[in-house]
Structure formats: structure tokens, C-alpha cells
Residue frames as a rotation matrix with the C-alpha (Angstrom) as fourth column:
UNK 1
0.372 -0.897 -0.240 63.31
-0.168 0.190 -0.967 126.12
0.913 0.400 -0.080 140.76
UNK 2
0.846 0.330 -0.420 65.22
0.308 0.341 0.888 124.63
0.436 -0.880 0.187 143.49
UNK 3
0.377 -0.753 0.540 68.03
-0.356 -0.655 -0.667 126.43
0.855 0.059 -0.514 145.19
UNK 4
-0.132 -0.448 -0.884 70.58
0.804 0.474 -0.360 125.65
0.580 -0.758 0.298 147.83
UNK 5
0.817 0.118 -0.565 70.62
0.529 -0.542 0.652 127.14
-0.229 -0.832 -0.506 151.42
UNK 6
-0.124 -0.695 -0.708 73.31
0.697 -0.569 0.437 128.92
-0.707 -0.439 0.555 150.63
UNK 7
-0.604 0.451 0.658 71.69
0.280 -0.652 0.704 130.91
0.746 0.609 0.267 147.36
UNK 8
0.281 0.959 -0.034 68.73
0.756 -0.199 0.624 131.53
0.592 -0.201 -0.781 149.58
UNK 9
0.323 -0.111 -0.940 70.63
0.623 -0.723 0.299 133.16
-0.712 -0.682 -0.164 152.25
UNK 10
-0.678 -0.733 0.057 72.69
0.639 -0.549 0.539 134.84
-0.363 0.402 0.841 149.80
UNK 11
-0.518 0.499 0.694 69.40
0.759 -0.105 0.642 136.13
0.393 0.860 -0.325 147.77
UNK 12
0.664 0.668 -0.334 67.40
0.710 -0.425 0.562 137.31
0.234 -0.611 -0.757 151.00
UNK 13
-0.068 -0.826 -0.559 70.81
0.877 -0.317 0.361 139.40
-0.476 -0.466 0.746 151.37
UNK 14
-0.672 -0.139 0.727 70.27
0.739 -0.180 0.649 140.54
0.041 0.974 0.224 148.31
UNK 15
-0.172 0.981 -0.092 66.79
0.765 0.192 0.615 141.49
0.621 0.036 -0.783 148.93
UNK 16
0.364 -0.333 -0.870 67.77
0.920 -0.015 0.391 143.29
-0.143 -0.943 0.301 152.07
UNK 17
-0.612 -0.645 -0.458 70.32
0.390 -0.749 0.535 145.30
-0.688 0.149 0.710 150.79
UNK 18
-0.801 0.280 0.529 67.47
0.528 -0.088 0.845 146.12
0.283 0.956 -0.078 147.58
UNK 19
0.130 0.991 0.028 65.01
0.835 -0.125 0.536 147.21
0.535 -0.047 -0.843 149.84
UNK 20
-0.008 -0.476 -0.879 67.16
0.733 -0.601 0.319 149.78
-0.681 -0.642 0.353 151.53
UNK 21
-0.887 -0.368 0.279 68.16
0.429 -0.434 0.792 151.42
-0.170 0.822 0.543 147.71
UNK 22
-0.177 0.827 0.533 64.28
0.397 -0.436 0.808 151.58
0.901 0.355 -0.251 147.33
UNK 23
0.578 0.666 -0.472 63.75
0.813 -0.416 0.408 153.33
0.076 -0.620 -0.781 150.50
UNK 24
-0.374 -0.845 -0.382 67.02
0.502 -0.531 0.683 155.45
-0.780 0.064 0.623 150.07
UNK 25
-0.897 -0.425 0.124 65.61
0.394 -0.639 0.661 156.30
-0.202 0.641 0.740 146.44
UNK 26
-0.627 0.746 -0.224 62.19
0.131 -0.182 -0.974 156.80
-0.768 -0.640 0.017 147.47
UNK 27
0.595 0.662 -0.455 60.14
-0.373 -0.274 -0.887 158.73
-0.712 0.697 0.084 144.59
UNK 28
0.027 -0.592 -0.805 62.81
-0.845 -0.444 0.298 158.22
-0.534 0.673 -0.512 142.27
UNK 29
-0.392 0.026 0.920 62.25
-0.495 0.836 -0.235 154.46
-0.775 -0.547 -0.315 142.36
UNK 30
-0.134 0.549 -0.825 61.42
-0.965 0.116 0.234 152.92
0.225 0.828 0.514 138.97
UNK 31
-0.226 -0.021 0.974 59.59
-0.579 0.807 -0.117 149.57
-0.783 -0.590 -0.194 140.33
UNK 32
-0.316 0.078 -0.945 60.08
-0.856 0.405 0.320 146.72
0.408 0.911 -0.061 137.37
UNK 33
0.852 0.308 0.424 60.16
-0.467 0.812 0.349 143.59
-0.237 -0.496 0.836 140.01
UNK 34
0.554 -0.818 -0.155 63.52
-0.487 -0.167 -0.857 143.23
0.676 0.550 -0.491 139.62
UNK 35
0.677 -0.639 -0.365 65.97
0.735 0.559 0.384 140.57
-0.042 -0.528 0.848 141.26
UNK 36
-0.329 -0.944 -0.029 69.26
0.674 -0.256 0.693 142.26
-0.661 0.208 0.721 140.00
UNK 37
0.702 0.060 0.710 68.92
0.590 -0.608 -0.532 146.37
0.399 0.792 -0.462 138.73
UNK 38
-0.466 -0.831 0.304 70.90
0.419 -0.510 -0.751 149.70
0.779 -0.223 0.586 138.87
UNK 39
-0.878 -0.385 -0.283 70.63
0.420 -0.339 -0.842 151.46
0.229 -0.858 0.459 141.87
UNK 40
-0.858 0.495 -0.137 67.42
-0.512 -0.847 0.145 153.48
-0.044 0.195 0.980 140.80
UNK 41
-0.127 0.578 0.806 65.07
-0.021 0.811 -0.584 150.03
-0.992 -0.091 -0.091 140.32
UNK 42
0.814 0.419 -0.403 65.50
-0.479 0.090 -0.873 150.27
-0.330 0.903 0.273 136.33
UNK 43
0.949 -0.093 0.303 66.59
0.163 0.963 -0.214 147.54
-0.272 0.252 0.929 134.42
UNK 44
0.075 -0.857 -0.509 70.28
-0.360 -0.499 0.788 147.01
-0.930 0.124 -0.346 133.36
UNK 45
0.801 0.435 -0.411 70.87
-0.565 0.325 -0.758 146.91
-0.196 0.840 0.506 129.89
UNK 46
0.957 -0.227 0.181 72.47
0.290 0.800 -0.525 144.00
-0.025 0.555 0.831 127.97
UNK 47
0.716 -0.562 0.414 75.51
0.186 -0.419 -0.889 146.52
0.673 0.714 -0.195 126.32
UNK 48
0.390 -0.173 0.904 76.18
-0.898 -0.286 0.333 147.94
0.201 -0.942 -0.267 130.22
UNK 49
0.760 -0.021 0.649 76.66
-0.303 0.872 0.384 144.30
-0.574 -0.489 0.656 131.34
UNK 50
0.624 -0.640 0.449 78.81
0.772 0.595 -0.225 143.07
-0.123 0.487 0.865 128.68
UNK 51
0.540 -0.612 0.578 81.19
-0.324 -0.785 -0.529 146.63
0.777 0.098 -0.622 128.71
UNK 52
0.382 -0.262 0.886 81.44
-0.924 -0.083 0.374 146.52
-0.025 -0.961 -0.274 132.46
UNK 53
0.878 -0.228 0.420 82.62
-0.014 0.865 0.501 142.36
-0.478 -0.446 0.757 132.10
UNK 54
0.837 -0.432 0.335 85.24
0.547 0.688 -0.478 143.25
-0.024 0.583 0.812 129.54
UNK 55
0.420 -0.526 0.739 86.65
-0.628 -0.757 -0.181 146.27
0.655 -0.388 -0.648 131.68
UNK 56
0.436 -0.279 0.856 86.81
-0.797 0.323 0.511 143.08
-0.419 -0.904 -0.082 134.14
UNK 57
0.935 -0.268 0.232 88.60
0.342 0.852 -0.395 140.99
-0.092 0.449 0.889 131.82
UNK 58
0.454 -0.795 0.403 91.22
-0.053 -0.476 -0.878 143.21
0.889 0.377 -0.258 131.20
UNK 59
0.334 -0.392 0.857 91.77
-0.880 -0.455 0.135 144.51
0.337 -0.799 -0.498 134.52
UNK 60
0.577 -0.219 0.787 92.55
-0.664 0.435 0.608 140.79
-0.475 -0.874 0.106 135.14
UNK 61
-0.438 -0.873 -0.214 94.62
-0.694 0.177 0.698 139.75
-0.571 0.454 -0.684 132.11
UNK 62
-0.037 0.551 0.834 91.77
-0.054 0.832 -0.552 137.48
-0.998 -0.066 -0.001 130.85
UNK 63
-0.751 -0.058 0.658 91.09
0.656 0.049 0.753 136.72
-0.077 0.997 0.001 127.37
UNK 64
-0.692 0.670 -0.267 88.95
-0.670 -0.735 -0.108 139.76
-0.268 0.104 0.958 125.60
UNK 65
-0.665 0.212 -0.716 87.02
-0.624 0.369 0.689 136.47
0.411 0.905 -0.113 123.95
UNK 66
-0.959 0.156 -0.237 85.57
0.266 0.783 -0.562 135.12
0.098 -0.602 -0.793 127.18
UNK 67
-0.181 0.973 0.143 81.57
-0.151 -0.172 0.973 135.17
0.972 0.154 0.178 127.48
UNK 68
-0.521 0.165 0.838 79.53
-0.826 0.148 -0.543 135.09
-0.214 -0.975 0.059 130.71
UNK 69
0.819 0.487 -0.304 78.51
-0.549 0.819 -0.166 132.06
0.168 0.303 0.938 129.24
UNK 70
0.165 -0.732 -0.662 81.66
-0.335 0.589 -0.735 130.77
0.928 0.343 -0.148 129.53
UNK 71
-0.525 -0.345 0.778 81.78
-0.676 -0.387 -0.627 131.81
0.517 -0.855 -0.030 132.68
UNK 72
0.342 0.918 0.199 78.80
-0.915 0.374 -0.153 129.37
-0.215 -0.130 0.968 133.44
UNK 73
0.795 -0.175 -0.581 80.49
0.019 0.964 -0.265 126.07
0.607 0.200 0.769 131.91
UNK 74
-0.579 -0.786 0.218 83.72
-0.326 -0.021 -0.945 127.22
0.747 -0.618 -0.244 134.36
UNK 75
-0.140 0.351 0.926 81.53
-0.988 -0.117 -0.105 127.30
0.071 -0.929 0.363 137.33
UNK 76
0.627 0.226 0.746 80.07
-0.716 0.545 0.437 124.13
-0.308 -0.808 0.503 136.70
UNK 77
0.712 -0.410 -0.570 82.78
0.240 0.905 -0.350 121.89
0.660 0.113 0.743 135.54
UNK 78
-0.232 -0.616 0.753 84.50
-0.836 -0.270 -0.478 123.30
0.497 -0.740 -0.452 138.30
UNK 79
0.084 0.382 0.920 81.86
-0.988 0.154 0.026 121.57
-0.132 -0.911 0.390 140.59
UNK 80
0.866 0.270 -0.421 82.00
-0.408 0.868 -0.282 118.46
0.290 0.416 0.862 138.55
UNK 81
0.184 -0.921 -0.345 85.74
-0.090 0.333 -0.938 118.21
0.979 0.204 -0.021 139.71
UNK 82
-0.424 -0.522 0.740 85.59
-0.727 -0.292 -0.622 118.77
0.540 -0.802 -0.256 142.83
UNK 83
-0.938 -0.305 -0.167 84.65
-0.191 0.854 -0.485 116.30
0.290 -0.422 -0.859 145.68
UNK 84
-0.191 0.960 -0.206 80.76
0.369 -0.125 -0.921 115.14
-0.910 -0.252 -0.330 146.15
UNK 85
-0.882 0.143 -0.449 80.29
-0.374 -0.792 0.482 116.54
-0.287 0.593 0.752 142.74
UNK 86
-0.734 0.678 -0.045 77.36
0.302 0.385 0.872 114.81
0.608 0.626 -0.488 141.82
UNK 87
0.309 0.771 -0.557 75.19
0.951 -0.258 0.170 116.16
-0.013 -0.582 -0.813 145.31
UNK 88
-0.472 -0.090 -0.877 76.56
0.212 -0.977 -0.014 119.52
-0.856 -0.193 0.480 144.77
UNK 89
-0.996 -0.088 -0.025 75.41
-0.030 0.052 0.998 119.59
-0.087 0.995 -0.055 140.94
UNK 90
-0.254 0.951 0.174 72.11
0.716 0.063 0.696 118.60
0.651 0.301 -0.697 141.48
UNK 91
0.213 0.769 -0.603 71.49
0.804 -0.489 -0.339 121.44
-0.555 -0.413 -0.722 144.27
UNK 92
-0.718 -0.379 -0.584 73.57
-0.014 -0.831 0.556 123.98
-0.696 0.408 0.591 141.35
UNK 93
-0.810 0.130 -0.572 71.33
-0.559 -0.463 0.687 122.74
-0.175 0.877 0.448 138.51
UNK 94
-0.452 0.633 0.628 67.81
0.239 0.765 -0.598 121.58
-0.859 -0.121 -0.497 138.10
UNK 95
-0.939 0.276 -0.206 66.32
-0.271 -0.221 0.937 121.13
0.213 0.935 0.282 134.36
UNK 96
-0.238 0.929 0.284 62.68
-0.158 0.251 -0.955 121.25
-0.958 -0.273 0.087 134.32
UNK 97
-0.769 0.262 0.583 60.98
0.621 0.519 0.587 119.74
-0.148 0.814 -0.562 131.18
UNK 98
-0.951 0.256 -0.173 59.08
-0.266 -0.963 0.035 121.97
-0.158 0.080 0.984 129.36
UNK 99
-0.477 0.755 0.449 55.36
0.489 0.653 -0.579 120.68
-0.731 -0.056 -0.681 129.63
């Protein structure tokens, strides 16, 4: 999948800041190979994810009906409006054909 330089830095940040938690939680460490867990390396769960977005819906007046799927067609018809959208788009979204 291709990403922009600015996901990459953002990821290796990520990555960084992930490899501290696992030296911080040392034994306690549950290693899955995880991009994005809780603090401990174990997975987060679906239910956790969608509570925690609709504590952040409220807290910002949002509809209770928005999805993080929506959240996904916002982002990119954002980019689609904005200037250059067509060379930003292709480094936001590459479809590979399934072979």
C-alpha cells in the first residue's frame, strides 16, 4: 500500500512512542503485532472503540448517528474540495485489484 511522507513520518512516530509502552510494560506485554493497541500490547475491542467515539460525539454536540465510516467519506470529500485534489487523493487512496 502506498502512503504519503507525511503518514510515514507520522507512523514511525507511532512506532516510537509503541516501543517505549513495550519497554515500560516489559513482562506484562501481550505481543499481537499490533499497529494501533491498548497500552498493554492487547488488541482493542470493536465495543471499546465505538463507546469511546460516541462519548466523543457528544462531548462535541455531534450527531449520536455518525459512524467512523462516516468519518472516512468526510475526510475524503474534504480532500476532493480542496485545492490539488486529485494529487492529494491519489497519495490518500490507492485501490489494489484483488488478483
Amino acid at each position: 500500500m502506498a502512503v504519503s511522507p507525511g503518514l510515514l513520518a507520522i507512523l514511525k512516530d507511532h512506532q516510537t512512542a509503541q516501543e517505549k509502552q513495550q519497554r515500560q510494560a516489559a513482562d506484562l506485554w501481550q505481543n499481537h503485532d499490533l499497529v494501533f493497541c491498548q497500552e498493554d500490547g492487547s488488541p482493542f475491542y470493536p465495543d471499546g472503540i465505538s463507546k469511546r467515539f460516541k462519548r466523543i460525539l457528544r462531548a462535541a454536540g455531534l450527531p449520536q448517528t455518525t459512524t467512523l465510516h462516516d468519518l472516512r467519506h468526510y475526510g475524503f470529500g474534504s480532500v476532493m474540495r480542496s485545492p490539488g485534489s486529485a494529487s492529494s487523493c491519489t497519495e490518500l487512496v490507492v485501490i489494489n485489484p484483488v488478483t
